[in-house]
C-alpha positions as CSV (number, residue, x, y, z in Angstrom):
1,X,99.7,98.9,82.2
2,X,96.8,96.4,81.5
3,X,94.6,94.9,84.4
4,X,93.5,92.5,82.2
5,X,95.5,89.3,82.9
6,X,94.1,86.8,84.1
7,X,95.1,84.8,87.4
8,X,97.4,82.1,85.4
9,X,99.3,84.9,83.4
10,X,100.1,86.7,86.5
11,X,101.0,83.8,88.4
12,X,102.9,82.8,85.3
13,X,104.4,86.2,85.5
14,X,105.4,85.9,88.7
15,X,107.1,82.1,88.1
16,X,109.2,83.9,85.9
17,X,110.5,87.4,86.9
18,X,109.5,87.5,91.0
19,X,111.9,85.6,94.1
20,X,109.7,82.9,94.9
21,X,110.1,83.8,99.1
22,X,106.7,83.9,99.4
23,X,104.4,80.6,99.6
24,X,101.4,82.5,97.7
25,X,97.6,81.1,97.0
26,X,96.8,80.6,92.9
27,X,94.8,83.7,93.1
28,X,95.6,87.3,91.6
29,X,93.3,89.5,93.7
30,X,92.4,92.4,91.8
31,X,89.8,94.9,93.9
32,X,88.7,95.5,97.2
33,X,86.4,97.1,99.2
34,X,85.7,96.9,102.8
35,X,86.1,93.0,104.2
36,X,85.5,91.9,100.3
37,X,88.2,91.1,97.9
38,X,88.0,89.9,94.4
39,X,90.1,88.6,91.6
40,X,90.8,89.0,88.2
41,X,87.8,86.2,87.4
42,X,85.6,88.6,89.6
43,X,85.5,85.7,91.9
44,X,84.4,87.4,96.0
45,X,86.1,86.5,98.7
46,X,85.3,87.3,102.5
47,X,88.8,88.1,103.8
48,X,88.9,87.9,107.4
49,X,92.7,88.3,107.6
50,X,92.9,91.5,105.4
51,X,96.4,92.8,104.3
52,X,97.9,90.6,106.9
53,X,96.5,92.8,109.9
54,X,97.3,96.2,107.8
55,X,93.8,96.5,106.3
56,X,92.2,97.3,110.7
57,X,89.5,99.1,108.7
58,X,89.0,97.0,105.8
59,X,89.8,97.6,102.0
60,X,90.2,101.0,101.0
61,X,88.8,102.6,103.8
62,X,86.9,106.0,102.2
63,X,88.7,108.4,104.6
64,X,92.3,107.0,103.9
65,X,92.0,106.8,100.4
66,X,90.6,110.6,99.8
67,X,93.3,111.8,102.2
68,X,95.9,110.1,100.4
69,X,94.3,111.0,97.0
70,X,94.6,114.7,98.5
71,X,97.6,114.7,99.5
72,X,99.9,112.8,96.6
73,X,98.8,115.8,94.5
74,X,100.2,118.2,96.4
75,X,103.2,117.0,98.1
76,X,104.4,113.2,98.3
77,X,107.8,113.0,99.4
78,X,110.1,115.4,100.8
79,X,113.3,114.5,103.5
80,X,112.9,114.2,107.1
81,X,115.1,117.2,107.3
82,X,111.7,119.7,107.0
83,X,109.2,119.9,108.7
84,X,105.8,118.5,107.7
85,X,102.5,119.5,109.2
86,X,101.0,116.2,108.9
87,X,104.0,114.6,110.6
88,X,103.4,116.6,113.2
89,X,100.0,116.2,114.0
90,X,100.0,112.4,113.7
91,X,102.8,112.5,116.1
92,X,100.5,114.4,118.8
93,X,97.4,112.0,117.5
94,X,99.2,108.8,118.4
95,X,100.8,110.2,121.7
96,X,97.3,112.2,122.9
97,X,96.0,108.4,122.7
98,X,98.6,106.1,124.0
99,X,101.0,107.4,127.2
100,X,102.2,110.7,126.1
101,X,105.4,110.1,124.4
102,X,107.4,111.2,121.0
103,X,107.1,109.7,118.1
104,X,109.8,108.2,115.2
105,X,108.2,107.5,112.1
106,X,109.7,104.7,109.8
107,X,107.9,102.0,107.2
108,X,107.1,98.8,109.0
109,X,107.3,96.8,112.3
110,X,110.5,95.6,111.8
111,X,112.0,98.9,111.5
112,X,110.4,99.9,114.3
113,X,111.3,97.3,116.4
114,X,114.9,97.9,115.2
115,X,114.3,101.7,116.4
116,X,113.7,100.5,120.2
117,X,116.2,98.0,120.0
118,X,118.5,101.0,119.1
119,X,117.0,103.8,121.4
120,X,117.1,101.0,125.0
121,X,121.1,100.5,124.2
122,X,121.8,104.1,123.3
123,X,119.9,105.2,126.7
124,X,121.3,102.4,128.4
125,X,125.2,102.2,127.2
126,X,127.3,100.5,128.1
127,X,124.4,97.5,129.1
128,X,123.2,96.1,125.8
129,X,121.2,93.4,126.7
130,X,117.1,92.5,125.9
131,X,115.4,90.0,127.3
132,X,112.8,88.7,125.2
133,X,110.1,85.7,124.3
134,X,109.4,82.7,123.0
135,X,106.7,82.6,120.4
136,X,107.4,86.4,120.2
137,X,107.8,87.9,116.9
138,X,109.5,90.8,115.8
139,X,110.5,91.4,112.0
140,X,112.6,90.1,109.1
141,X,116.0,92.2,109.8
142,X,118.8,91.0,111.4
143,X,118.6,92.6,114.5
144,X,114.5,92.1,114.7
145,X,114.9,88.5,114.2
146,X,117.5,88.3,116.8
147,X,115.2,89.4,119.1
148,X,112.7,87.0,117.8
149,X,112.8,83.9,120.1
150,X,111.7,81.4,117.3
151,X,114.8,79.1,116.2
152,X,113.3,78.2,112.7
153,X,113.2,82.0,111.8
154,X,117.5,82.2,112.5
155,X,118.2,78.4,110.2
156,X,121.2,79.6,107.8
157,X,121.6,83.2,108.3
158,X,123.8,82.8,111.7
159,X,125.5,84.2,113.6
160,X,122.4,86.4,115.1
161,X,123.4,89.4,116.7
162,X,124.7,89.1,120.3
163,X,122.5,90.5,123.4
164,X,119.8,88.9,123.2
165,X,118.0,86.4,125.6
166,X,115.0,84.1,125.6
167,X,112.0,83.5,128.4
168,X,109.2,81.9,127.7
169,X,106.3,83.6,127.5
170,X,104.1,84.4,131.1
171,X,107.6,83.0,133.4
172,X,108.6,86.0,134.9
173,X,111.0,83.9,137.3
174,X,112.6,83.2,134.5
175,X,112.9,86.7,133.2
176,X,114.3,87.5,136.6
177,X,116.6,84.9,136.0
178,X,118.2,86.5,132.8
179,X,118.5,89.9,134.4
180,X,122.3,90.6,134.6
181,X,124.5,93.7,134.7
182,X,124.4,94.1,131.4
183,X,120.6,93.9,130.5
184,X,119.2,97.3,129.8
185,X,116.0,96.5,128.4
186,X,112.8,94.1,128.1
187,X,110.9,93.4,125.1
188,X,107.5,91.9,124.5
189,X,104.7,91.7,122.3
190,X,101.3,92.5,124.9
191,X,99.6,89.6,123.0
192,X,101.7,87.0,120.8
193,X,100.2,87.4,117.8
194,X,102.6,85.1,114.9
195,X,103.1,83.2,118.2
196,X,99.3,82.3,117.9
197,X,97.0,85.1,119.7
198,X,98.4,84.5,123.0
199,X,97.2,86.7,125.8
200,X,98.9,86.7,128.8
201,X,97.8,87.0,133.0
202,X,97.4,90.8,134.2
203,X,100.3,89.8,136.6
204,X,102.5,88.8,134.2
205,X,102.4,92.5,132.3
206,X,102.2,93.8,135.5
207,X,105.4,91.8,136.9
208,X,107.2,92.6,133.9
209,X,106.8,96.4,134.7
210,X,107.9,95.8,138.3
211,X,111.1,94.1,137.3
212,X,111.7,96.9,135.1
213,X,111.3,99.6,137.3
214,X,113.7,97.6,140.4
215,X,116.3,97.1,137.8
216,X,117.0,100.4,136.0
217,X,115.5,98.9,132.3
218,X,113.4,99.9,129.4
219,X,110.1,98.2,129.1
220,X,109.0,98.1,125.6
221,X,105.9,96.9,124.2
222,X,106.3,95.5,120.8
223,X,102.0,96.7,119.6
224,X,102.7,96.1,115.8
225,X,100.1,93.9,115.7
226,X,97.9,95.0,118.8
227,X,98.3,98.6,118.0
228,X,95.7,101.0,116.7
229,X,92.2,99.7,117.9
230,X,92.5,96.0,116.9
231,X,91.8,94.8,120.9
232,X,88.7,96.9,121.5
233,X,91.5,99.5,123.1
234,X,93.7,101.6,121.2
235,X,96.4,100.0,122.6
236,X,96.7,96.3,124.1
237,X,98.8,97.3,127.1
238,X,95.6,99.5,128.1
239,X,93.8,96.5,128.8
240,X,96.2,95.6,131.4
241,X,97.0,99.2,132.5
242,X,100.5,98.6,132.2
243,X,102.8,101.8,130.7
244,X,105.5,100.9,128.9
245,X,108.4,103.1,128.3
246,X,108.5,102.1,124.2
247,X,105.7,101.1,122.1
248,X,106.2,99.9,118.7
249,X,103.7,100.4,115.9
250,X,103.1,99.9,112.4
251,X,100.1,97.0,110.1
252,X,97.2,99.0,111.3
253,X,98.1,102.4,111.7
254,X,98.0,103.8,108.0
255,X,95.2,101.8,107.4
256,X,96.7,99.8,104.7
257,X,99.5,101.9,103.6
258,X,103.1,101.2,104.5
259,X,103.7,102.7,107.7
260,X,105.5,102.4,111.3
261,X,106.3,103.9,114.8
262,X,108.1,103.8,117.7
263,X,106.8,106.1,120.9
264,X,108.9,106.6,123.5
265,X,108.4,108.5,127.1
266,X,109.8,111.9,127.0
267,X,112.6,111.1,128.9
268,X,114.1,108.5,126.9
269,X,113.3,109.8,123.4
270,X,116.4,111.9,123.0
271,X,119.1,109.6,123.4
272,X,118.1,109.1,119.9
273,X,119.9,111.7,118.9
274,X,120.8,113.1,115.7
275,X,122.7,110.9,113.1
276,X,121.8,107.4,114.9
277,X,118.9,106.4,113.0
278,X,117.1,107.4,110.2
279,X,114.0,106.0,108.0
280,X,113.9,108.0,104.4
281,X,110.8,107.0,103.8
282,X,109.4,107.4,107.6
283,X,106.5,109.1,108.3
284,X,106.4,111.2,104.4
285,X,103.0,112.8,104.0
286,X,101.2,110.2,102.5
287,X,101.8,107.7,105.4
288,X,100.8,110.7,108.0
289,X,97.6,111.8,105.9
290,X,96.8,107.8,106.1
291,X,97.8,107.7,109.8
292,X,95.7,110.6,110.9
293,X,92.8,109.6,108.5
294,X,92.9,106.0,110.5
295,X,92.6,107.3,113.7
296,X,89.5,110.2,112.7
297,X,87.4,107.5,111.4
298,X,88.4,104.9,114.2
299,X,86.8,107.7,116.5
300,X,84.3,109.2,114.3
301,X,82.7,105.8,113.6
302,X,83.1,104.7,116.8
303,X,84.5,101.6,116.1
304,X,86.4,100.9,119.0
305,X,83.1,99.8,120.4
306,X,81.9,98.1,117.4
307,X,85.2,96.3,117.8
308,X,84.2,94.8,121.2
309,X,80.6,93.6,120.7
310,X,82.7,92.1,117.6
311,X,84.9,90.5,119.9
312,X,82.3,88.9,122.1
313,X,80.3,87.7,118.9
314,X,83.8,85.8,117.5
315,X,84.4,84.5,121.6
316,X,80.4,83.2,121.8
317,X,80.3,81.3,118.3
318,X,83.6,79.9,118.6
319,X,83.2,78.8,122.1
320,X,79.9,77.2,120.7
321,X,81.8,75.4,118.4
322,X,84.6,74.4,120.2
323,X,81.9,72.5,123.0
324,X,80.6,70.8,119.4
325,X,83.8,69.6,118.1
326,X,86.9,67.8,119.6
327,X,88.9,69.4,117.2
328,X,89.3,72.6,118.8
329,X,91.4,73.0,121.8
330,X,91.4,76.5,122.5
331,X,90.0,80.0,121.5
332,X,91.7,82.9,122.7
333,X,90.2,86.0,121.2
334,X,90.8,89.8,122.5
335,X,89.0,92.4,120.2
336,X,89.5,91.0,116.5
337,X,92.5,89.2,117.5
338,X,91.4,85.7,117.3
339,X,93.1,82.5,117.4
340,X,91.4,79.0,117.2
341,X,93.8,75.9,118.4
342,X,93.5,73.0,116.7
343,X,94.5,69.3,117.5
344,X,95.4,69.1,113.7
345,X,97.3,71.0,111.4
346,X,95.7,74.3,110.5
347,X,96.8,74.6,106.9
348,X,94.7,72.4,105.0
349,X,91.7,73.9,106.9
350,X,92.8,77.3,105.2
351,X,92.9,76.0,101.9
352,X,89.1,74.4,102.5
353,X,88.5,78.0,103.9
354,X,89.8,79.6,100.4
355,X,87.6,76.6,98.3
356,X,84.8,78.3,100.0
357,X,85.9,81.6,99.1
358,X,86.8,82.9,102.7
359,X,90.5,84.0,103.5
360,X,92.1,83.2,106.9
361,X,95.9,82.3,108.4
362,X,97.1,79.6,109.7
363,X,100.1,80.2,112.5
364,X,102.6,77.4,114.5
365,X,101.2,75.4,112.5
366,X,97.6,74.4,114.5
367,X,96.6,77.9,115.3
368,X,93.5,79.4,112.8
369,X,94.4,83.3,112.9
370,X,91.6,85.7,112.3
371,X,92.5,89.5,112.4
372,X,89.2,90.6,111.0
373,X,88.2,94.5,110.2
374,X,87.2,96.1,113.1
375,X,84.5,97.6,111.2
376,X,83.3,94.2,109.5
377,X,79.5,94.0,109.7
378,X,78.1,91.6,112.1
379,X,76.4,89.9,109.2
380,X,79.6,89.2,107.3
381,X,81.0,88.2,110.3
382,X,78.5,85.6,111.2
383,X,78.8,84.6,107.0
384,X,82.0,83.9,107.9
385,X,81.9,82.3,110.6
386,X,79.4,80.0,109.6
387,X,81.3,79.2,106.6
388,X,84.4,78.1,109.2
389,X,82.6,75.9,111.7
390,X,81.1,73.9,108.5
391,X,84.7,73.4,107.3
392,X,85.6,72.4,110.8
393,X,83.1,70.4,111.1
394,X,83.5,68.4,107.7
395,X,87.3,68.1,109.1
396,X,86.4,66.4,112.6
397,X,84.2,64.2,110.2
398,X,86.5,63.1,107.8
């Protein structure tokens, strides 16, 4: 197939033959490497929210792509009905590093999440009930998005499934409130990241664990976004050093390839038993030759540390900034998780961002998402940052 098109023949390509569900820039990014992408023009770009928080160690990591390189010419799909070295190790990789539990392998956060959701009413049964949050986000599937506490998300696909109930985020009166007889789990992103970076009080994990334990449910900890290294910890709940009984992974931890999770405590993992859920494509051996290639070079570079002198270099500038300019409200930043509240609408500064050849997020709608590399140079982050308070700026100008 060529790679020659340019940007308007793909985009023109796409008019045509792809469902337009996507709201997509007029770019057709061709190569990248590290925190740089570039089109088909050869046009660079400093992306600063890489593959959507997938790419945690930039584009095409050298590790991940010789392991997968390895490993699709020897074996690159067989049925989760044999055994697979590589499965097997990642599972012990991701458990030796989080709070000691078993593993289910599947493609993507939302299937994850759909795999606790599963796993707290099998264990719990006959309760089916999970109390969730508002400005939480879990997935695209039915049963995700039920538990996804954001009404625009659920316009014209109703009815939601049943058993689901919203608190808003950091009330844990509130969350008391909900618990009934029939509630048999909790579950809750450890920092809201669609819901705009938001980082809750020690006491409110903490409390959440507490209310858990008194009534008999499952804690889980939705870390599809947090997961892997991206707070400065390879896990956000170990911030708060709060255990949860489920964790939930998947953007990060293949490095860029397709790729999800769920952990559970040893306990509760088998009352997912055989012939309840399934992933075909769940942890095949080029997702667990990515996964455990992740991991080695988060350790072997030691970029969990580089991740948090990252982390206070985003929190210094942008605090900077916001004492410069009116027009930021709030920064909330935890490793490179990194949201910037505006008192205006955040799109248009994205689009002045992409003019200026630097790619970032907007989220509910005021909230500038950066989920940076957690290996990004501290010159290209300063580039980048420089190139955002002057957009800023020229905004609170205007």
């Amino acid at each position: 197939m060529s790679t020659a098109l340019s940007s308007q023949a793909t985009i023109d390509l796409f008019k045509e033959y792809v469902i337009p569900n996507y709201g997509r820039y007029p770019v057709n990014l061709a190569r990248g490497e590290g925190s740089w992408v570039w089109d088909s023009e050869g046009d660079k770009y400093l992306d600063l929210f890489p593959g959507w928080g997938c790419n945690l160690l930039g584009h095409c990591p050298p590790r991940v792509v010789q392991a997968v390189q390895e490993q699709v010419a020897t074996l690159i799909h067989v049925p989760n009905t044999w055994h697979m070295e590589a499965q097997g190790q990642w599972a012990k990789m991701l458990s030796d590093r989080s709070f000691g539990g078993q593993a289910f392998f599947c493609n993507s956060g939302t299937e994850a999440n759909e795999a606790a959701i599963k796993l707290a009413r099998l264990h719990s049964s006959p309760r089916y009930k999970i109390i969730t949050f508002q400005g939480g986000f879990h997935g695209r599937t039915l049963g995700a998005l039920s538990a996804t506490a954001q009404p625009k998300y659920h316009q014209g696909i109703g009815p939601i499934c049943a058993g689901f109930s919203y608190a808003p985020f950091g009330d844990l009166e509130a969350v008391r409130g909900l618990i009934d007889d029939e509630t048999c789990a909790i579950l809750v992103e450890p920092v809201q990241g669609e819901g705009g970076v938001r980082i809750p009080s020690q006491e409110f994990l903490a409390g959440l664990r507490e209310l858990a334990d008194q009534h008999g449910l499952l804690l889980m900890f939705d870390e599809v976004q947090t997961g892997c290294g991206r707070t400065g910890q390879w896990f956000a709940h170990q911030h708060f050093d709060v255990t949860p009984d489920v964790m939930t992974l998947a953007k990060a931890v293949c490095g860029g390839v397709a790729g999800g999770a769920m952990l559970a405590k040893r306990e509760i993992a088998p009352s997912l038993r055989p012939g309840m859920h399934a992933a075909t494509f769940g942890g095949n051996p080029l997702a667990a030759r990515a996964g455990i290639a992740t991991l080695e070079t988060i350790e072997e570079d030691d970029l969990l540390s580089h991740c948090r002198q990252l982390s206070e270099l985003f929190r210094e500038r942008l605090e900077a900034l916001q004492q410069e300019l009116d027009l930021i409200r709030e920064v909330r930043v935890l490793g490179v998780m990194i949201g910037i509240e505006l008192a205006v609408e955040g799109a248009p500064i994205v689009a002045q961002c992409l003019e200026q050849k630097l790619l970032a997020n907007c989220t509910q709608s005021t909230v500038i998402r950066l989920l940076p590399a957690m290996n990004l140079p501290f010159d290209e982050a300063e580039q980048g940052l420089q190139i955002l308070a002057d957009v800023l700026r020229r905004q609170q100008a205007a």
